[in-house]
PyMOL commands that place a pseudoatom at each C-alpha (Angstrom):
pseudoatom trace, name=CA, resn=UNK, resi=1, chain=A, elem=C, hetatm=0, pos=[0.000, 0.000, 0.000]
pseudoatom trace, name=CA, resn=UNK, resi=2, chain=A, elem=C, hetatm=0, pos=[1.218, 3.128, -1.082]
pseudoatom trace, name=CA, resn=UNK, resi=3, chain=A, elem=C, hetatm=0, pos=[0.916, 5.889, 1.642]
pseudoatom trace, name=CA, resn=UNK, resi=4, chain=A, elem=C, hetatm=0, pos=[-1.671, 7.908, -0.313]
pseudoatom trace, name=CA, resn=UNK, resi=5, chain=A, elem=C, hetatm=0, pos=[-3.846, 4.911, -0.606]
pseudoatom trace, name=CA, resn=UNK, resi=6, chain=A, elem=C, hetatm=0, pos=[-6.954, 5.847, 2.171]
pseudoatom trace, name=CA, resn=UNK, resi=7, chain=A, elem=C, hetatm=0, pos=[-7.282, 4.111, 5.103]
pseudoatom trace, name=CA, resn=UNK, resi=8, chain=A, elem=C, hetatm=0, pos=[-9.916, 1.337, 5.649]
pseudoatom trace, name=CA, resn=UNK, resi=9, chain=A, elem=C, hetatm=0, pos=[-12.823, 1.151, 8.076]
pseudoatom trace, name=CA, resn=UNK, resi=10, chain=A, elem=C, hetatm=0, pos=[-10.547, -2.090, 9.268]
pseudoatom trace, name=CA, resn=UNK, resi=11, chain=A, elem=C, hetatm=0, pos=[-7.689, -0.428, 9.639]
pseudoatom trace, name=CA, resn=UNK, resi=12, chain=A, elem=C, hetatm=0, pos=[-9.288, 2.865, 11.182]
pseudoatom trace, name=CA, resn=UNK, resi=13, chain=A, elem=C, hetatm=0, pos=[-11.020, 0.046, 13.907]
pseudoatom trace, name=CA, resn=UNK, resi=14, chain=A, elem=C, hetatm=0, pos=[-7.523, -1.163, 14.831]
pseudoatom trace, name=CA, resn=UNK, resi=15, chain=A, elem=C, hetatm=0, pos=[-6.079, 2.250, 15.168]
pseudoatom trace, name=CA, resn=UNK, resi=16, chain=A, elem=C, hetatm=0, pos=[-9.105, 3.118, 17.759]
pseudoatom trace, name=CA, resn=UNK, resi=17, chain=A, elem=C, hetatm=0, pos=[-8.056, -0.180, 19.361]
pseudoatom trace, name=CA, resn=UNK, resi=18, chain=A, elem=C, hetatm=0, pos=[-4.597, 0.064, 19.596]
pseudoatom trace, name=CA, resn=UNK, resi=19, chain=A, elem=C, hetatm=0, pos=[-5.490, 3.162, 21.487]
pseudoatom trace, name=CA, resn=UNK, resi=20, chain=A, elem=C, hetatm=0, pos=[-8.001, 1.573, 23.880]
pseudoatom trace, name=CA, resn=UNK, resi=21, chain=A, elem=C, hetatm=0, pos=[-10.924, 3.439, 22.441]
pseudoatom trace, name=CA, resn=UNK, resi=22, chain=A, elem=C, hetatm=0, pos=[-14.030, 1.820, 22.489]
pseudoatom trace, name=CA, resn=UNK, resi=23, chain=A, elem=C, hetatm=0, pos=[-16.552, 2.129, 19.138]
pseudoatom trace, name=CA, resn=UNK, resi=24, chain=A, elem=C, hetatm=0, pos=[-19.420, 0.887, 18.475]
pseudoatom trace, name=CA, resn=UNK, resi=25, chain=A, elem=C, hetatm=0, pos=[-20.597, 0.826, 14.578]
pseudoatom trace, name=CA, resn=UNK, resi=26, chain=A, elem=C, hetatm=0, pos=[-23.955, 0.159, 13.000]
pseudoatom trace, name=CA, resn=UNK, resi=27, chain=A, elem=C, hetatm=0, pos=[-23.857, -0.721, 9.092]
pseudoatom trace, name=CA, resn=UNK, resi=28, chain=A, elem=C, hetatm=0, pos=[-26.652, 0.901, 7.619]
pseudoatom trace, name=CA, resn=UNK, resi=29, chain=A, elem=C, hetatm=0, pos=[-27.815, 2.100, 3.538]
pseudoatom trace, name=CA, resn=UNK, resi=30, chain=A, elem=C, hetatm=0, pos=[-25.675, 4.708, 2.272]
pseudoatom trace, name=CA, resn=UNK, resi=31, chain=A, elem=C, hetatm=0, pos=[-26.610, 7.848, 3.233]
pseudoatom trace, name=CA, resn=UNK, resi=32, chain=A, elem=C, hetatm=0, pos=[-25.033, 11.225, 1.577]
pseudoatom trace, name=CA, resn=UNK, resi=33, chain=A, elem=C, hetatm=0, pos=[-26.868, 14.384, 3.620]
pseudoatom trace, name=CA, resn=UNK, resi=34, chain=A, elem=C, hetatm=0, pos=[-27.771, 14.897, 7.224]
pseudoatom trace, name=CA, resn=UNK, resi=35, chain=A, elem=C, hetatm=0, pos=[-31.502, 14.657, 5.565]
pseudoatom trace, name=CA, resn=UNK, resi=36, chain=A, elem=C, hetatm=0, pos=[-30.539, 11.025, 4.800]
pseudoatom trace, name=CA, resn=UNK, resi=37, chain=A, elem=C, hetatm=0, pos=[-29.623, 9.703, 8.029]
pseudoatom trace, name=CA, resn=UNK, resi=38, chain=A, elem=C, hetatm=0, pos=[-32.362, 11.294, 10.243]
pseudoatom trace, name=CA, resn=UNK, resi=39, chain=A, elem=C, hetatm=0, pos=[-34.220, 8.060, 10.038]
pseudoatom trace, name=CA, resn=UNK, resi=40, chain=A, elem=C, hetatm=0, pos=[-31.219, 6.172, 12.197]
pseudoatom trace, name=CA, resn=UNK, resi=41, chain=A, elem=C, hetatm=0, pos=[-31.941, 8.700, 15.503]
pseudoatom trace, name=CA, resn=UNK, resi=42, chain=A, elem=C, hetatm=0, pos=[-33.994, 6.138, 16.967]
pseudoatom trace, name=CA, resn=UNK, resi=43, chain=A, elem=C, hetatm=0, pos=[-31.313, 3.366, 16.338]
pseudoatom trace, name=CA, resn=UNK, resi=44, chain=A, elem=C, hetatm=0, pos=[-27.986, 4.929, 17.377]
pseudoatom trace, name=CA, resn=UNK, resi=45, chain=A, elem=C, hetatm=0, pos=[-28.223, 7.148, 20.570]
pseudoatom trace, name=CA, resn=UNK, resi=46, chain=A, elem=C, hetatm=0, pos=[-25.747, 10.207, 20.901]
pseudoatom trace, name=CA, resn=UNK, resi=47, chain=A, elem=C, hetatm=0, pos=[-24.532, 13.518, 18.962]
pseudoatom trace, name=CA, resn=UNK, resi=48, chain=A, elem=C, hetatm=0, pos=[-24.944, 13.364, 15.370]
pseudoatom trace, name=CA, resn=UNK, resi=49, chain=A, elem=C, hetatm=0, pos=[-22.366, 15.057, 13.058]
pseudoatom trace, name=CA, resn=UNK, resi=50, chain=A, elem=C, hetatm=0, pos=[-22.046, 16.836, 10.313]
pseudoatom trace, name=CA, resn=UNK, resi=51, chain=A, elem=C, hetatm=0, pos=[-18.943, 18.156, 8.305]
pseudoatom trace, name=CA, resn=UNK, resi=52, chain=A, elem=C, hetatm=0, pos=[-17.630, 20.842, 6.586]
pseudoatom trace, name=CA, resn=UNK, resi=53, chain=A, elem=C, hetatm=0, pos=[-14.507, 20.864, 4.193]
pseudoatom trace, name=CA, resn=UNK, resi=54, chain=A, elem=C, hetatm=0, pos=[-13.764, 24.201, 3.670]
pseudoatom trace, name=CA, resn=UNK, resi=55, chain=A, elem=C, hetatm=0, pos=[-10.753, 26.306, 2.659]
pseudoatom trace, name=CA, resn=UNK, resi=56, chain=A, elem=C, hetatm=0, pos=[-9.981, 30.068, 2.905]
pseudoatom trace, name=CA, resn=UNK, resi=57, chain=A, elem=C, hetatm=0, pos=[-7.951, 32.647, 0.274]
pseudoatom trace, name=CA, resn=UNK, resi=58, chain=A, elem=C, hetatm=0, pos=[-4.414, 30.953, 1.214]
pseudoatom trace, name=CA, resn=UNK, resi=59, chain=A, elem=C, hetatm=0, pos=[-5.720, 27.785, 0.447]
pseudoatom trace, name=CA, resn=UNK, resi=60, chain=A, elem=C, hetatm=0, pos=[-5.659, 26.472, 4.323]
pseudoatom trace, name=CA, resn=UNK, resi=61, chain=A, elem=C, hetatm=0, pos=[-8.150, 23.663, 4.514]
pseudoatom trace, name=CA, resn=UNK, resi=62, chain=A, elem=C, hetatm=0, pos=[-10.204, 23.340, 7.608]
pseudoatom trace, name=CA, resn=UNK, resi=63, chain=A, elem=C, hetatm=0, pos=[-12.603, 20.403, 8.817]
pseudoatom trace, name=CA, resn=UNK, resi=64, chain=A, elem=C, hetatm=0, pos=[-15.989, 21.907, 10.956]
pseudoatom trace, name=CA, resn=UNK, resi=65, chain=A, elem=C, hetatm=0, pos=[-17.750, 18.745, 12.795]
pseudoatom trace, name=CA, resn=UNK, resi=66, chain=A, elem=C, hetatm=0, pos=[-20.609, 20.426, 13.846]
pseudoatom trace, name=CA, resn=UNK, resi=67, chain=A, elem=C, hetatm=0, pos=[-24.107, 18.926, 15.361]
pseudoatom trace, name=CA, resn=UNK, resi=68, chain=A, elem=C, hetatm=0, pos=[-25.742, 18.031, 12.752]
pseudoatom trace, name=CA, resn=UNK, resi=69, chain=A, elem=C, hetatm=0, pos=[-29.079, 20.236, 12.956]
pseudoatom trace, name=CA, resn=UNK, resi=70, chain=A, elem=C, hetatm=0, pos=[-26.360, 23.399, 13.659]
pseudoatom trace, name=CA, resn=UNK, resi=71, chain=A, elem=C, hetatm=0, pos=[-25.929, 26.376, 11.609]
pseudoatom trace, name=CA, resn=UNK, resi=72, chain=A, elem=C, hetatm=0, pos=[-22.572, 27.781, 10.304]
pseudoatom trace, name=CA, resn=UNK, resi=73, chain=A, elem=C, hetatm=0, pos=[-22.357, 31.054, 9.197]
pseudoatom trace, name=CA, resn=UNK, resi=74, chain=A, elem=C, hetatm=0, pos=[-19.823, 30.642, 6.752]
pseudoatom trace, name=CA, resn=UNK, resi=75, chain=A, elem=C, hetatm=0, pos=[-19.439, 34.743, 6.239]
pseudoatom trace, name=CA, resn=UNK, resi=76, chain=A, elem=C, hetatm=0, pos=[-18.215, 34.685, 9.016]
pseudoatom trace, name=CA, resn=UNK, resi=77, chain=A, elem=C, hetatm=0, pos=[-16.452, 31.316, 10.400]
pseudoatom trace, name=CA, resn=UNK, resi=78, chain=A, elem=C, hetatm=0, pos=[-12.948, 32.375, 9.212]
pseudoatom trace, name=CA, resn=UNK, resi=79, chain=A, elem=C, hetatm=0, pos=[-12.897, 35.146, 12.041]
pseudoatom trace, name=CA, resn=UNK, resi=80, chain=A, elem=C, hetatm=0, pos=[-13.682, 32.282, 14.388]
pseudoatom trace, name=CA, resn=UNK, resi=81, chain=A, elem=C, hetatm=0, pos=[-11.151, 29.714, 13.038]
pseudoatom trace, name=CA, resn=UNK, resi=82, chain=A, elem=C, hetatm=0, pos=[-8.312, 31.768, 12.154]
pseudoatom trace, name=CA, resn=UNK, resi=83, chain=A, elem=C, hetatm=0, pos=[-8.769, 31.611, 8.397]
pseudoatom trace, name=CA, resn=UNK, resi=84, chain=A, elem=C, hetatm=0, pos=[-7.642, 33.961, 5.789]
pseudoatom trace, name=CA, resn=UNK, resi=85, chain=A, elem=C, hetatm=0, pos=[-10.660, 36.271, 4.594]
pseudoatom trace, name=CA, resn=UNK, resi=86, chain=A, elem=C, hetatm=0, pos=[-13.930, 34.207, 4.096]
pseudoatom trace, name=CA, resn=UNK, resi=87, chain=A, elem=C, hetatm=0, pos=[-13.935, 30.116, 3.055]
pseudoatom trace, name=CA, resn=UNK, resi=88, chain=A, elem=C, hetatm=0, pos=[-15.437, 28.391, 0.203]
pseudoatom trace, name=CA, resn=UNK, resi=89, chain=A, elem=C, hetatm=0, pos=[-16.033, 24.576, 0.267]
pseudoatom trace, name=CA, resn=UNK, resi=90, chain=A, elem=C, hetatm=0, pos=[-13.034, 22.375, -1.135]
pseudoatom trace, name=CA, resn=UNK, resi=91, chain=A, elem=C, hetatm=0, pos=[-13.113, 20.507, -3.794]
pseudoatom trace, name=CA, resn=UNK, resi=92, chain=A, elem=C, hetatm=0, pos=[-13.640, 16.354, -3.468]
pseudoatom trace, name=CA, resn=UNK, resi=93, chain=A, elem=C, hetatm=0, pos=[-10.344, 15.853, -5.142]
pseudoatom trace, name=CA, resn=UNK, resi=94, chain=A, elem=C, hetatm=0, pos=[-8.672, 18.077, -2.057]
pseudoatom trace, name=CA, resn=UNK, resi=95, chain=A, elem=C, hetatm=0, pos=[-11.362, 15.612, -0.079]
pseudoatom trace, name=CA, resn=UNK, resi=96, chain=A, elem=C, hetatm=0, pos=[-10.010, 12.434, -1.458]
pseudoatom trace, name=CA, resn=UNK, resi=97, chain=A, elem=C, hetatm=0, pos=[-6.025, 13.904, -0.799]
pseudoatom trace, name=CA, resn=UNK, resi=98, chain=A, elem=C, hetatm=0, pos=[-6.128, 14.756, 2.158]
pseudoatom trace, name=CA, resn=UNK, resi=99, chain=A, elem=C, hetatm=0, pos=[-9.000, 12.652, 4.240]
pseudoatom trace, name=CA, resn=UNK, resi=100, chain=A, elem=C, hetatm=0, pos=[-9.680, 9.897, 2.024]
pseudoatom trace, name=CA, resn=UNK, resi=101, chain=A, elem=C, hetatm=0, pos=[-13.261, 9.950, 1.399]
pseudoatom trace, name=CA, resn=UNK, resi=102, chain=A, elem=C, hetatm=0, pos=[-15.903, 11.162, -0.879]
pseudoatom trace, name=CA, resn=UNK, resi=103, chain=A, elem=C, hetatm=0, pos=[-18.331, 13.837, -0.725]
pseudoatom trace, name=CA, resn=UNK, resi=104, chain=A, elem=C, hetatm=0, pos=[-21.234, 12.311, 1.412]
pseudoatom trace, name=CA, resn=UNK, resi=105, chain=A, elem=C, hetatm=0, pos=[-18.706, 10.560, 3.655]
pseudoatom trace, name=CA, resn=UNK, resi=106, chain=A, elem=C, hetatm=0, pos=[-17.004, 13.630, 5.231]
pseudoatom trace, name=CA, resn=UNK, resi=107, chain=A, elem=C, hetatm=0, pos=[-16.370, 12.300, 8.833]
pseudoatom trace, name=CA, resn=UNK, resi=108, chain=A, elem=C, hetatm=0, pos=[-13.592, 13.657, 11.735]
pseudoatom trace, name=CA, resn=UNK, resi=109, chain=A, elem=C, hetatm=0, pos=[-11.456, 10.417, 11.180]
pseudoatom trace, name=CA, resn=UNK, resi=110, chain=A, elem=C, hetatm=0, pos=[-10.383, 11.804, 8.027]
pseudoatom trace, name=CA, resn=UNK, resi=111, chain=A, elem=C, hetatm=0, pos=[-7.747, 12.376, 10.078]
pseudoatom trace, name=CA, resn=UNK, resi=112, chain=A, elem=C, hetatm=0, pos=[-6.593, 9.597, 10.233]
pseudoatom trace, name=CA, resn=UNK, resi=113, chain=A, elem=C, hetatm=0, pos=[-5.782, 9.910, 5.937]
pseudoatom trace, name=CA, resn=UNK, resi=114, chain=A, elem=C, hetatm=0, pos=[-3.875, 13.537, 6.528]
pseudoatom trace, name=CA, resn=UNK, resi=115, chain=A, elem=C, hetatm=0, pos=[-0.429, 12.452, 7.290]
pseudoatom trace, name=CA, resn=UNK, resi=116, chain=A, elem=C, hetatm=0, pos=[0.826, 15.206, 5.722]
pseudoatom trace, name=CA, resn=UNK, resi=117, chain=A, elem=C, hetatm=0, pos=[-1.058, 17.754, 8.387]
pseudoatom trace, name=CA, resn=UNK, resi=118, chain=A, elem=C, hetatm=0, pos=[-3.047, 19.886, 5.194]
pseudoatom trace, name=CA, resn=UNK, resi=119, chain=A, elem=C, hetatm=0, pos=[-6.271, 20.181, 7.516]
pseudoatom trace, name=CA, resn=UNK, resi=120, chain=A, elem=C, hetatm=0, pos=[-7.057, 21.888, 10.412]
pseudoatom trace, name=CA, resn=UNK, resi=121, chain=A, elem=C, hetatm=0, pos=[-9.915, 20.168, 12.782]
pseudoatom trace, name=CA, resn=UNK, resi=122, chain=A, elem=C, hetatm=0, pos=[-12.498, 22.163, 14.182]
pseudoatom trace, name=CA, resn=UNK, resi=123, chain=A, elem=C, hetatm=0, pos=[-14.584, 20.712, 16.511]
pseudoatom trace, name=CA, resn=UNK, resi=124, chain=A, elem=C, hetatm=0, pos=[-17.751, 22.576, 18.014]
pseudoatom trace, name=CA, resn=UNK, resi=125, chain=A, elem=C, hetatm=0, pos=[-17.750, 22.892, 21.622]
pseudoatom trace, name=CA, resn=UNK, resi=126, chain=A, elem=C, hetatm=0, pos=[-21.887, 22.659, 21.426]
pseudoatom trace, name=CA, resn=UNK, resi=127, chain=A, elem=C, hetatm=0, pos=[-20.988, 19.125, 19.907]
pseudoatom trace, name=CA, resn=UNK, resi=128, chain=A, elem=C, hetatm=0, pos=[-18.020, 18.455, 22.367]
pseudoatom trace, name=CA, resn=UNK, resi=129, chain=A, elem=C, hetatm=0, pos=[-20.901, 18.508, 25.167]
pseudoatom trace, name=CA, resn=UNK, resi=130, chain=A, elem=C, hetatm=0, pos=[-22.122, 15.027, 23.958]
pseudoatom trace, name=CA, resn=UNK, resi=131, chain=A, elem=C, hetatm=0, pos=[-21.102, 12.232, 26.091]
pseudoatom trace, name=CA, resn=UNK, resi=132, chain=A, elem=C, hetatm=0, pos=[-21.283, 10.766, 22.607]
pseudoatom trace, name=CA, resn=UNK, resi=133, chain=A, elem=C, hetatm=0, pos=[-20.472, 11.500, 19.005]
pseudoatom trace, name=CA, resn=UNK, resi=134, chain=A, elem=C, hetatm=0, pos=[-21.473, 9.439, 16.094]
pseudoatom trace, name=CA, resn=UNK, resi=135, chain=A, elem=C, hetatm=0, pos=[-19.281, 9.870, 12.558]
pseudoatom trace, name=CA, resn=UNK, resi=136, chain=A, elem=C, hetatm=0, pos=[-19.179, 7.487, 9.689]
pseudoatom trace, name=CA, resn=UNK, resi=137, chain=A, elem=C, hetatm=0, pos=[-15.936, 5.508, 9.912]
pseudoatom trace, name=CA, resn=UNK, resi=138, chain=A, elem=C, hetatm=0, pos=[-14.472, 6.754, 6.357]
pseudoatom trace, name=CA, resn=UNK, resi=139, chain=A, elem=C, hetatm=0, pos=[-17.473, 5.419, 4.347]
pseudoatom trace, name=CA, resn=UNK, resi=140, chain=A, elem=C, hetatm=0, pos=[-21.032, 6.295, 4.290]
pseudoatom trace, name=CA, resn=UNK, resi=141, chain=A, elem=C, hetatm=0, pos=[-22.662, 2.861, 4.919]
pseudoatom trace, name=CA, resn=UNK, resi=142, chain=A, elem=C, hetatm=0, pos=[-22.074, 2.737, 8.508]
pseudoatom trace, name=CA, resn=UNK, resi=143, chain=A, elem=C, hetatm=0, pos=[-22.021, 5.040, 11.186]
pseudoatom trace, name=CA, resn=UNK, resi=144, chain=A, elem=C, hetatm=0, pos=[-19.490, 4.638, 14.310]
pseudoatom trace, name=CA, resn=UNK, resi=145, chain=A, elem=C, hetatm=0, pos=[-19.851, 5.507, 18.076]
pseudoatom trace, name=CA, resn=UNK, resi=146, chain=A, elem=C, hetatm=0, pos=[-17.037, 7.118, 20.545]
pseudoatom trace, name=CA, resn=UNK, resi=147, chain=A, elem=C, hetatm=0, pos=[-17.334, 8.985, 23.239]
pseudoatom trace, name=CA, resn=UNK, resi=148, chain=A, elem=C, hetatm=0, pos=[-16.368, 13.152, 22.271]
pseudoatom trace, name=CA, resn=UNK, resi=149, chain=A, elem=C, hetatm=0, pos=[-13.118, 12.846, 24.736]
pseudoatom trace, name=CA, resn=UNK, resi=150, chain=A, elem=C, hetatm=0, pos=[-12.030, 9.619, 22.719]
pseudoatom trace, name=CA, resn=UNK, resi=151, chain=A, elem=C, hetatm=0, pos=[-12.515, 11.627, 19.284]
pseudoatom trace, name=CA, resn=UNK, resi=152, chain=A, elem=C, hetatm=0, pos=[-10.034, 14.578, 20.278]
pseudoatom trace, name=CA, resn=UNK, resi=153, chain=A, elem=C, hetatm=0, pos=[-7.758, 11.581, 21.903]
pseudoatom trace, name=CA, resn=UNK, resi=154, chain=A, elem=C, hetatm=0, pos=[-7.715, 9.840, 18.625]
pseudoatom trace, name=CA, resn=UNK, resi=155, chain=A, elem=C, hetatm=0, pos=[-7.216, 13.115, 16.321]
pseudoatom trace, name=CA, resn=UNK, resi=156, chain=A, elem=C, hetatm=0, pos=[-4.229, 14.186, 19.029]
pseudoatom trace, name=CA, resn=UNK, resi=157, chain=A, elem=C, hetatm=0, pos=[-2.869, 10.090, 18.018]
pseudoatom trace, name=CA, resn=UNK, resi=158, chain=A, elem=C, hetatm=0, pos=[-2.884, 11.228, 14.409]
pseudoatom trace, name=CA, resn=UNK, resi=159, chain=A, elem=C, hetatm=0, pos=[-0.842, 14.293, 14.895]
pseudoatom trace, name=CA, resn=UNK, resi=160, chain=A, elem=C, hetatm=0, pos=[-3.521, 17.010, 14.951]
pseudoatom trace, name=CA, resn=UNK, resi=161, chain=A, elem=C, hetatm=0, pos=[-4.524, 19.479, 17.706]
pseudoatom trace, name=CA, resn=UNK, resi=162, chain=A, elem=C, hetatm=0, pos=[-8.262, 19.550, 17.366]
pseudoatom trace, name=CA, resn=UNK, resi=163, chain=A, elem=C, hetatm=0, pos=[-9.757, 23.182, 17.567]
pseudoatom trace, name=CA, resn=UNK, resi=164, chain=A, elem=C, hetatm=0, pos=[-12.669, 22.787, 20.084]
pseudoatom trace, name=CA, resn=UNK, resi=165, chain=A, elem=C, hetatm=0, pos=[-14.713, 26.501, 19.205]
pseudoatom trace, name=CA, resn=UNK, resi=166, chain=A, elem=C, hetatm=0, pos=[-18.232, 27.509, 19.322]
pseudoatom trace, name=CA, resn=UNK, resi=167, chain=A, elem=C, hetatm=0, pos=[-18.653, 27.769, 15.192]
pseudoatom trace, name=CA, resn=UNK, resi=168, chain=A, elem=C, hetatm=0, pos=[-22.430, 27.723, 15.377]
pseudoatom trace, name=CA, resn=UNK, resi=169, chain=A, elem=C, hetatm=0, pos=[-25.354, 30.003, 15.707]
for i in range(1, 169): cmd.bond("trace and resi %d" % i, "trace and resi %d" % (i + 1))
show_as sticks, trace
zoom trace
């Protein structure tokens, strides 16, 4: 395996383990927007995500996990995230590069993928309150449960010093 070649949700699961974090994940249809996935509340208990890939004018990516019913003024973000006048989404090829996944599969263990350090991880302190966080596990067919002091242990194991802000209205 090359080094650009994306992690799997396998080898993503024995990272988490080799760290002693416990995960549960539930397989489920694909599902590509927030809309999507509503129908799985019932099912999996705890803080539901959603992500942002955005970039500003230098070209700095950033990674918003947000709640998933949250609001992000994106106007106005980069004053909150330190980002160079205002961002604009990145493109999926940046996506692919950098986290390893698709549009519609945008998840916080991209990180996981960014060996280089390209990305910056935001994490929303409304969302950090959750005993719980749910994210899909680098594919959009499942969805995986940690616990929100777990997630920023496992980004800090990748190399990255997750951002915890309020970036929501």
């Amino acid at each position: 395996m090359s080094e650009n070649t994306p992690k799997t949700r396998e080898e993503l699961f024995a990272f988490l383990d080799g760290l002693g974090i416990a995960h549960k994940t539930v397989d489920h249809a694909p599902v590509f927007t927030v809309a999507e996935s509503v129908a799985l509340r019932d099912e999996i208990p705890g803080g539901h995500t959603k992500n942002l890939f955005i970039k500003d004018k230098k070209d700095r990516y950033f990674l918003l996990t947000v709640e998933e019913n949250a609001e992000v003024d994106l106007k106005q973000v980069h004053n909150l995230i330190g980002g160079s006048g205002r961002v604009s989404f990145g493109r999926a090829e940046k996506l692919m590069d950098y986290l390893g996944v698709i549009p519609g599969a945008v998840t916080a263990f991209g990180a996981i993928n960014d060996t280089a350090g390209n990305v910056t991880f935001v994490l929303d302190a409304d969302l950090m309150r959750e005993e719980i966080l749910n994210c899909h596990p680098l594919s959009n067919d499942a969805t995986t449960s940690i616990a929100s002091s777990d997630l920023v242990r496992f980004m800090e194991a990748t190399g990255h010093k997750p951002l915890v802000l309020k970036v929501t209205s």
